[in-house]
C-alpha positions as CSV (number, residue, x, y, z in Angstrom):
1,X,74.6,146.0,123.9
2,X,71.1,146.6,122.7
3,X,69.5,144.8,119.6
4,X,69.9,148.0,117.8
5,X,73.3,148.7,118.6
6,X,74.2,145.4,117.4
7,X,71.8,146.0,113.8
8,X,73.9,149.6,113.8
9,X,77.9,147.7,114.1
10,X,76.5,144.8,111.8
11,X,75.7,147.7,109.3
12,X,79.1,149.3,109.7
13,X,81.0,146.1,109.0
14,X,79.6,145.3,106.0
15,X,79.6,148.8,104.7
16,X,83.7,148.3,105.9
17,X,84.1,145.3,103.9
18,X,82.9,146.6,100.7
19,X,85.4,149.8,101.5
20,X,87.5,147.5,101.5
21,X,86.9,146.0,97.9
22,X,84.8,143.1,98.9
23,X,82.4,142.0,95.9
24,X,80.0,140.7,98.4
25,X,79.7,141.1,102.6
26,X,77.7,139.2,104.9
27,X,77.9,139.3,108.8
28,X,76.3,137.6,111.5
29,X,76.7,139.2,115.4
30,X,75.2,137.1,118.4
31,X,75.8,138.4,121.7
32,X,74.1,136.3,125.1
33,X,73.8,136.1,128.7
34,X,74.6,132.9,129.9
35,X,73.7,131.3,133.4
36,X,73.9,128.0,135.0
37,X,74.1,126.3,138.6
38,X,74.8,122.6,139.7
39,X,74.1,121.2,142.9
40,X,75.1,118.0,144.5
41,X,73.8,116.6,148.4
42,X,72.6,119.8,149.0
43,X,75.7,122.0,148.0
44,X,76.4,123.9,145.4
45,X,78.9,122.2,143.0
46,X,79.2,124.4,139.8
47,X,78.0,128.0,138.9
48,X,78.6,129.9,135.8
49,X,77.5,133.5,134.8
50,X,79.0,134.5,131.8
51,X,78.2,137.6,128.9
52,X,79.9,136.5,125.5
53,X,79.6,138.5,121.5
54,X,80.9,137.1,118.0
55,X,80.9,139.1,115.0
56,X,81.8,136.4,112.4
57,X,82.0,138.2,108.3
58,X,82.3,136.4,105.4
59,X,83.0,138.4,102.1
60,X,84.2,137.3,98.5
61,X,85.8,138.7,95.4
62,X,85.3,137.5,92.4
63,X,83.4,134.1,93.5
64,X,86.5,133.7,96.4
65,X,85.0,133.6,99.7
66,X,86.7,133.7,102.9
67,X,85.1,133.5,106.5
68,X,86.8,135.5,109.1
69,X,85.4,135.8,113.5
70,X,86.3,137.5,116.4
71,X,85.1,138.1,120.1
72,X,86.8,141.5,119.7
73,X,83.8,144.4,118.7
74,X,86.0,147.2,118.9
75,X,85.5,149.3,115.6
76,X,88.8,149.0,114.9
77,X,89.3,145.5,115.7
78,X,86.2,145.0,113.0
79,X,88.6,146.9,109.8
80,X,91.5,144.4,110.8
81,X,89.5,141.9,110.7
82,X,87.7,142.6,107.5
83,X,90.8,143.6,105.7
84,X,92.4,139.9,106.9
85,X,89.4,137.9,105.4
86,X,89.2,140.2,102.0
87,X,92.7,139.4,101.9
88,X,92.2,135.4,102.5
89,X,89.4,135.8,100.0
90,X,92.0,136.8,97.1
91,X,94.0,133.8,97.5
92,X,90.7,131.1,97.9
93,X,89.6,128.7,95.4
94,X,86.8,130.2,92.9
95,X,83.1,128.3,94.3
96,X,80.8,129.1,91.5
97,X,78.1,128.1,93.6
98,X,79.0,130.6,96.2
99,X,76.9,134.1,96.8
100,X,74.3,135.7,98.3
101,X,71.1,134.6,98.4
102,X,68.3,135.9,96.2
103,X,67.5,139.7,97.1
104,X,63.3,138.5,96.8
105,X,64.5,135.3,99.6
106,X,65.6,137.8,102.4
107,X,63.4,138.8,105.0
108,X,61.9,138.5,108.3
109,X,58.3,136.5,109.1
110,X,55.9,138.7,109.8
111,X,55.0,136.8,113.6
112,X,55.2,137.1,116.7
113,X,57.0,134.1,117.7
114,X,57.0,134.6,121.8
115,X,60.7,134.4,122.0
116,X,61.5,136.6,124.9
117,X,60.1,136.5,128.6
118,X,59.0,139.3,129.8
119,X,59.7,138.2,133.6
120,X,63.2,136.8,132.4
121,X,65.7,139.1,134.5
122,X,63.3,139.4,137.4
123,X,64.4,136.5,138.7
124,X,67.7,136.5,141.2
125,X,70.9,134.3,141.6
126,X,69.5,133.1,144.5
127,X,66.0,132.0,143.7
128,X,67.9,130.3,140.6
129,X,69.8,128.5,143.1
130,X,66.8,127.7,145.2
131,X,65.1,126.2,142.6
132,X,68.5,123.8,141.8
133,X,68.5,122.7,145.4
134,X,64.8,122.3,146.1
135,X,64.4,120.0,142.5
136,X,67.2,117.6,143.9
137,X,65.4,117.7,147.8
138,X,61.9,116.7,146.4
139,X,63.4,113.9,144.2
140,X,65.1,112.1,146.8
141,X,62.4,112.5,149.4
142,X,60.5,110.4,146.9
143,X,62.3,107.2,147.4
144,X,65.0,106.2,149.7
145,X,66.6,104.5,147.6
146,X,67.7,107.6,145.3
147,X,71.3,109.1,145.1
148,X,71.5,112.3,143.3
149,X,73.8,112.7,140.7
150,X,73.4,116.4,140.4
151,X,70.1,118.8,139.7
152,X,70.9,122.1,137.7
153,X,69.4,125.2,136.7
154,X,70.0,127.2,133.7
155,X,68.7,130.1,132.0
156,X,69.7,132.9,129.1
157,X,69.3,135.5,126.4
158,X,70.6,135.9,123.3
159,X,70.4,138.6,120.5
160,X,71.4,137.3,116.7
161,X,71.8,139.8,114.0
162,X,72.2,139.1,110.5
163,X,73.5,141.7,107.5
164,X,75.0,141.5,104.0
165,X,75.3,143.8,101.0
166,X,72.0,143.3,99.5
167,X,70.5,145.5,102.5
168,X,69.2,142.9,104.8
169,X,69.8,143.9,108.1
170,X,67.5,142.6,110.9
171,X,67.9,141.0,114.2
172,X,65.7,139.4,117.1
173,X,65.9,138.0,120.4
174,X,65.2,134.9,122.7
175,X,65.1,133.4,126.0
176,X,65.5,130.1,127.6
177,X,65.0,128.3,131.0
178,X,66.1,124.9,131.5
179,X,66.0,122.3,134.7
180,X,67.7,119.3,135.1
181,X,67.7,116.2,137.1
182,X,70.5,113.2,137.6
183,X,70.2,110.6,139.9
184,X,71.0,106.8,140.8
185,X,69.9,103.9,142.5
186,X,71.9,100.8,144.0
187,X,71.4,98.3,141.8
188,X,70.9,94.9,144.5
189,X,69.3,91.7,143.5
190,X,68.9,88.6,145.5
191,X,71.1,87.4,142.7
192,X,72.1,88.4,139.6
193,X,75.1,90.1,137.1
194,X,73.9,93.5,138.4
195,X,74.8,92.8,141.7
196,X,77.2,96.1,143.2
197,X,76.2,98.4,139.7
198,X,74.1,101.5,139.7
199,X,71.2,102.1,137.7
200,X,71.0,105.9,136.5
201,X,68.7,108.2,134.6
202,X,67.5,111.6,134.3
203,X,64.7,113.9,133.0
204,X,64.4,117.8,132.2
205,X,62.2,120.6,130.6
206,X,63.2,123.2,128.8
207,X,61.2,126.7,127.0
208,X,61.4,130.1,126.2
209,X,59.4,131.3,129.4
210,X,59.8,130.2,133.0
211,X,55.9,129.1,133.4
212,X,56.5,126.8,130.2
213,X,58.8,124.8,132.3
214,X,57.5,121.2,133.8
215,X,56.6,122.0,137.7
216,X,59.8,120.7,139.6
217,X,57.7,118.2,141.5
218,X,57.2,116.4,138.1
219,X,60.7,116.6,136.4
220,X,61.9,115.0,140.0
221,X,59.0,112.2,139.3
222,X,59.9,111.3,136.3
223,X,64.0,111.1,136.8
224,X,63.4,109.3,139.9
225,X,60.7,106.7,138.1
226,X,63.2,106.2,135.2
227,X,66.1,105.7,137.4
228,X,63.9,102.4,139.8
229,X,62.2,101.0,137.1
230,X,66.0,99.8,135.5
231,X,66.7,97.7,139.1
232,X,66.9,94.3,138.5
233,X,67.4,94.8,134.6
234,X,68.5,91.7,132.6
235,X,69.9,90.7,129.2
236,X,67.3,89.4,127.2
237,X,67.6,86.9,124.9
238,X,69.1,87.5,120.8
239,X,65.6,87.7,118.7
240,X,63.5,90.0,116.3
241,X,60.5,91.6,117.7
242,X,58.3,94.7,117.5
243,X,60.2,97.4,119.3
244,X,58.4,100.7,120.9
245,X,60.7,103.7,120.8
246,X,59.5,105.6,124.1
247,X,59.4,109.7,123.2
248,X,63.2,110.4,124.2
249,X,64.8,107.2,122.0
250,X,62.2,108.6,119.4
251,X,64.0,112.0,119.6
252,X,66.5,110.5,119.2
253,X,66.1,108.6,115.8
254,X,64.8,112.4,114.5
255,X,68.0,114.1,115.3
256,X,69.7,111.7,112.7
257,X,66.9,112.0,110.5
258,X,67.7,115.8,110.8
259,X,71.2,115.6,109.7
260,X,70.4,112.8,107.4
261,X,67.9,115.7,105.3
262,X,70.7,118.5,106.0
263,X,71.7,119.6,102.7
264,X,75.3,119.6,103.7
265,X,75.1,116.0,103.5
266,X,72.8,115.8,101.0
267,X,75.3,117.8,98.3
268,X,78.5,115.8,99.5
269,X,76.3,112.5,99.3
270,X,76.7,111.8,102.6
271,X,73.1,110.9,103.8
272,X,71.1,107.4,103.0
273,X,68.2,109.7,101.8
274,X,70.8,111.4,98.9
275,X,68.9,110.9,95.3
276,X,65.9,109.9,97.5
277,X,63.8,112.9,97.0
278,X,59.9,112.4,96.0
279,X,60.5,109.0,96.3
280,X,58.4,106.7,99.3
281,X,61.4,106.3,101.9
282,X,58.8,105.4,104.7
283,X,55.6,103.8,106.2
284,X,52.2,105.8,104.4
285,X,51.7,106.7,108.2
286,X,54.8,108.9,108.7
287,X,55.0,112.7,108.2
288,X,57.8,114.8,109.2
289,X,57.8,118.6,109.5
290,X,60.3,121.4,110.1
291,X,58.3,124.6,111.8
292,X,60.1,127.7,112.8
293,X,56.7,129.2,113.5
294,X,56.1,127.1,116.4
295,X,55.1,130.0,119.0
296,X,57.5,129.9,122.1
297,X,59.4,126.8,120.3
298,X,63.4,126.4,121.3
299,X,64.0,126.5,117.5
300,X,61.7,129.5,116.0
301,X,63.2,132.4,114.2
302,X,61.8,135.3,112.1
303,X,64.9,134.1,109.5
304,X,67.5,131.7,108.6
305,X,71.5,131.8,109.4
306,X,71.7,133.9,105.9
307,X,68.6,136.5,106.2
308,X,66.5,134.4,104.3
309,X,62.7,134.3,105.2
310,X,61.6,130.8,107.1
311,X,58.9,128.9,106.1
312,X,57.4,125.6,107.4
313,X,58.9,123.0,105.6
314,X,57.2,119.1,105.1
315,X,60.2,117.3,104.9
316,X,57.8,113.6,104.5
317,X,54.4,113.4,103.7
318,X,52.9,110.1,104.3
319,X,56.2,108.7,103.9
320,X,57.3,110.0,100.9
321,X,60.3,112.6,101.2
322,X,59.3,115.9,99.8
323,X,61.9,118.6,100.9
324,X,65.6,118.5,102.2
325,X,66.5,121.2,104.6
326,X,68.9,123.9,102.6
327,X,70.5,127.1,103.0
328,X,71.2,129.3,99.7
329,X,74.8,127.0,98.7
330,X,73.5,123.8,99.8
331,X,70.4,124.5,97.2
332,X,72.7,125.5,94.2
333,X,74.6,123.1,94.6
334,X,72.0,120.2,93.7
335,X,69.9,122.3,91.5
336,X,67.0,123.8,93.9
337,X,65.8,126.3,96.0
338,X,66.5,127.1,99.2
339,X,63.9,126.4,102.1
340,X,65.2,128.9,104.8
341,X,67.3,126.3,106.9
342,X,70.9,127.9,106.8
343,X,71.9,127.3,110.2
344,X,69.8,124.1,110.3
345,X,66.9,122.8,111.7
346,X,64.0,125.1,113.7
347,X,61.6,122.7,115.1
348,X,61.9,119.5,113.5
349,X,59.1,116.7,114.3
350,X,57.5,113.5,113.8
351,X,53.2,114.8,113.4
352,X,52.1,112.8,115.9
353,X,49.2,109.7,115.2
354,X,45.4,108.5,116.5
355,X,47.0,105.9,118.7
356,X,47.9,106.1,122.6
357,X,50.7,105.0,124.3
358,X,48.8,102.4,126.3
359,X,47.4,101.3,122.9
360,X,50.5,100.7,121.2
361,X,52.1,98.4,123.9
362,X,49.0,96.3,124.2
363,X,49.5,95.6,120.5
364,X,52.7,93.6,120.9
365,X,52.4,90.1,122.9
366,X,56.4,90.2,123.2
367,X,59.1,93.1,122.4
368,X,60.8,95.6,123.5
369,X,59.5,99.3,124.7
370,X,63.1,100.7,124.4
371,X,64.5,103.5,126.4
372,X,67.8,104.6,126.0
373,X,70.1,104.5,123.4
374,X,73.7,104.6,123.2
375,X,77.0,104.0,121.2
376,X,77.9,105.9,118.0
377,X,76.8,102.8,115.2
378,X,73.9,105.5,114.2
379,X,75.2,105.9,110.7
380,X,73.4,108.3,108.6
381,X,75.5,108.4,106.0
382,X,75.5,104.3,105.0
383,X,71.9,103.6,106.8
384,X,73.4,101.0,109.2
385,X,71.6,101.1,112.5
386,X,73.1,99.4,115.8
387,X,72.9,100.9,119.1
388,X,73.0,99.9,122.6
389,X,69.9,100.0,124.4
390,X,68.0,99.7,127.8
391,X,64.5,99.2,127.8
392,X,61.5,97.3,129.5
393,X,60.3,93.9,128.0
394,X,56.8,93.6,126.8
395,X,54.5,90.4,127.5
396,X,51.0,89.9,126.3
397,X,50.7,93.5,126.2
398,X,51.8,94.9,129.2
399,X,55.2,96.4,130.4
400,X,56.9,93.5,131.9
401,X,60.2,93.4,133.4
402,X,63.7,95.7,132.8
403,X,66.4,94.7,130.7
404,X,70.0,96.5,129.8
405,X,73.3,95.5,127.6
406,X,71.6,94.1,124.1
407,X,72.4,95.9,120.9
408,X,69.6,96.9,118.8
409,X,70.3,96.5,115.2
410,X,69.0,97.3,111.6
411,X,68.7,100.0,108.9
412,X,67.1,103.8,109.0
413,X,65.6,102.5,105.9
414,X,64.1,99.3,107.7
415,X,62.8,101.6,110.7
416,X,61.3,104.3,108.5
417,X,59.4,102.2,106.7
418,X,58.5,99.8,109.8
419,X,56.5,102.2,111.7
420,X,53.3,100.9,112.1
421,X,51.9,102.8,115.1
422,X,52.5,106.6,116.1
423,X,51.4,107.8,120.0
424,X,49.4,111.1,119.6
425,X,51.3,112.6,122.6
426,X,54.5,114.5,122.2
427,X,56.7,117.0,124.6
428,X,58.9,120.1,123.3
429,X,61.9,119.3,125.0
430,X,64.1,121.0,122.4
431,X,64.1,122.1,119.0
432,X,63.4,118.4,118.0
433,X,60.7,116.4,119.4
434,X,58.7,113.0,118.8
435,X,55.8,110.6,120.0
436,X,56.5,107.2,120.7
437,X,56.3,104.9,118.1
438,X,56.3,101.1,117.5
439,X,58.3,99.2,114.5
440,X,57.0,95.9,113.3
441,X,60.4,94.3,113.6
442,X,63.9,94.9,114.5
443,X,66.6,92.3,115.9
444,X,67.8,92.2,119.6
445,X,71.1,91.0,120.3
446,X,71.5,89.9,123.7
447,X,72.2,86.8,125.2
C-alpha cells in the first residue's frame, strides 16, 4: 500500500466515524516491511521476513473516548470497527481533559529529514545474509579465543499516517538498517572465582541508510574487545569513588531520564522530576535536548503521535529543568502546552562537553569506568538508584584491571547533580544517545 493510499483509507475512516455520530475521530495507520537474519558458526539460525498494517481509531462523544485497532484494512472491517469503539465510547467515563489538539498545533515541519534510503530495496536476501555471516567470520578471526554468540542483520520500512476531524491528514516514511554482534570468551584464570564462566558482550550500529552503518570490520572490533577485556574480572572492594559511565551505561541512565520527563508520569506523579520544573535538578554543566530534526536520526519525524508539529525541545539547560516531554492530554492535564512528544521521545540526548575521554579517566586516581548495567533497581519514580554493574577499575589515572558482580548504588538526583565531566564524543546508536561522563561520587558494593 502506497503512502497515499494509506493518507486516502485514513481519510475514509475518520469521515466513517463521524457518520457514525462520533463528536471527535482520530486515526493512526502504520504499515512496514520487516526483515531480519541470525546466524550462529557459520549457519543460518533464524530468518524473518514479514509485511504487517494497524489502523488504530480513537473517537469520543460528549468528552467519552474510546480506542479501538485492528490488523484488518478491509473497508468494511474499518465501519465495524468504528461503530464498536463509538459504541464503547457511549458507555466511558467523561475525561474533561480529553480532545483534540489545538487546530493552530497540527502540522508537519517543513524539512527534509533523510528518512528514507534511496538504495533501501536494492539490496537482496542474500547479500543481507552475506553480510550476517561475514560480520561473525571477521570477529572470530580476530582472536582465538572468541565464541560467537550470534551476528544478525536487520533492515525495514515503515509508513505512519496520522488523521482526525480537524483536517490533519499527513503521513511520511522511514528506513532502518541495523547489525549486530554477540560473542563470548572462556573465562580461565590461573586461579580465581571465575574459573569455568564465560565472559560476554556485544556491539551494533544502527541508521536510516545502509552507508550510515559502522563498517563491519569495526562493529566485530569492538564486540570482540568488550567481550576480552572482562577475562580475569574481579569483585572489587565496597567503597565510594568517582565513577565514569562509558557512552552505552550513559545511554542508559538517559533512557530513564526519558521516561522520568514523560508527561505520562509526570501527570500521575510518577517521576522524581514531578513539581520539579524550572527548578536546578542538576550539575550547571548538564544540558539535555529532545531533537526530532536531527537529519537521518532513528527518532525524527515531520509530527508527533497526534499530528501535532515537532519542535526541538531543551528539556535542561545548564542543569535546570525547563520542559517535560507532552502530548496534547498529558499538557492539560498539569496546566501547559504541549511540546509535540505524543508518542514520546525523537532524539533525546545529553549535549555533549570540552572534555575527552582520555581526559576524564586521568582525572580519577581510583574509581570505576563502568560498563554495563543490569537489574531493574532503576527507579524513576522514587529516584532510588542500584544496579548491577561490570566495569574496569581506575588507578592513578589509567584503565587498570576488570571487575564484575558489585552493585552500584545512589539517587538520580545524586548522579544528576554529580556530573562533573562530560566527553565531547557521542554515537547515534538509537533514538537516544550520550557521551561518557564522570560522577564525583557514588558507592560500590562489592566485597
Amino acid at each position: 500500500m502506497t503512502l497515499e493510499e494509506m493518507k486516502s483509507m485514513a481519510d475514509f475512516s475518520v469521515r466513517a466515524a463521524l457518520a457514525e455520530g462520533a463528536h471527535t475521530a482520530e486515526t493512526s495507520l502504520s504499515g512496514s516491511t520487516d526483515f531480519s537474519v541470525t546466524v550462529r558458526n557459520g549457519e543460518i539460525e533464524n530468518l524473518q521476513e514479514s509485511v504487517s498494517n494497524l489502523i488504530r481509531v480513537t473517537v469520543s462523544v460528549d468528552s467519552r473516548k474510546a480506542s479501538v485497532a485492528s490488523n484488518d484494512l478491509a473497508p468494511d472491517s474499518i465501519r465495524r470497527l468504528i461503530a464498536e469503539g463509538v459504541e464503547l465510547s457511549r458507555i466511558m467515563d467523561s475525561d474533561e481533559y480529553f480532545s483534540l489538539p489545538d487546530k493552530e498545533e497540527l502540522g508537519r515541519a517543513p524539512r527534509d529529514l533523510a528518512l528514507i534510503d534511496p538504495d533501501y530495496g536494492r539490496l537482496t536476501t542474500d547479500a543481507k545474509i552475506k553480510t550476517a555471516l561475514e560480520l561473525e567470520k571477521i570477529a572470530c578471526g580476530l582472536d582465538d579465543r572468541i565464541i560467537s554468540d550470534g551476528a544478525s542483520f536487520s533492515n525495514g520500512r515503515q509508513a505512519l499516517v496520522c488523521a482526525n476531524s480537524l483536517g490533519f491528514c499527513e503521513g511520511y516514511e522511514k528506513t532502518f538498517h541495523s547489525i549486530d554482534l554477540s560473542c563470548a570468551a572462556e573465562d580461565r584464570p590461573a586461579a580465581g572465582e571465575n574459573t569455568g564462566k564465560k565472559q560476554s558482550s556485544y556491539w551494533f550500529s544502527a541508521a536510516t541508510s545502509l552507508p550510515d552503518l559502522e563498517s563491519l570490520e569495526r562493529v566485530a572490533s569492538r564486540a570482540v574487545h568488550r567481550t576480552l577485556r572482562k577475562l580475569g574480572a574481579v569483585k572489587p572492594e565496597t567503597c565510594e569513588v568517582p565513577v565514569v559511565f562509558d557512552d552505552v551505561t550513559a545511554r542508559d541512565f538517559m533512557r530513564w531520564i526519558a521516561a522520568a520527563v514523560n508527561g505520562g508520569n509526570i501527570y500521575r506523579k510518577s517521576s522524581f522530576l514531578a513539581d520539579k520544573l524550572d527548578h536546578a535538578a542538576a550539575a550547571d554543566l548538564v544540558t539535555m535536548i529532545d531533537d526530532p530534526f536531527r537529519p537521518g536520526g532513528l527518532g525524527s519525524r515531520p509530527f508527533d503521535g497526534e499530528g501535532v508539529s515537532v519542535r526541538k525541545n531543551v528539556v535542561f539547560e545548564k542543569g535546570r529543568l525547563r520542559s517535560y516531554l507532552l502530548s496534547s492530554y498529558q499538557a492539560r492535564k498539569i496546566g501547559l502546552r504541549t511540546t509535540g512528544s505524543a508518542g514520546g521521545i525523537s532524539n533525546f540526548y545529553l549535549e555533549p562537553g570540552a572534555a575527552t575521554r582520555e581526559e576524564i579517566i586521568s582525572s580519577i586516581d581510583s574509581g570505576l569506568y563502568l560498563t554495563s548495567l543490569s537489574g531493574p533497581g532503576a527507579n524513576w519514580s522514587s529516584g532510588d538508584f542500584s544496579q548491577g554493574g561490570q566495569g574496569i577499575w581506575i588507578e592513578r589515572g589509567e584503565l587498570s584491571f576488570p571487575v564484575n558482580e558489585f552493585t552500584i548504588a545512589g539517587t538520580f538526583p545524586r548522579i544528576l547533580a554529580g556530573i562533573s565531566m562530560i566527553a565531547g564524543e557521542m554515537e547515534w546508536k538509537s533514538t537516544v544517545a550520550s557521551p561518557a561522563f564522570k560522577i564525583d561520587r557514588l558507592t560500590i558494593s562489592g566485597t
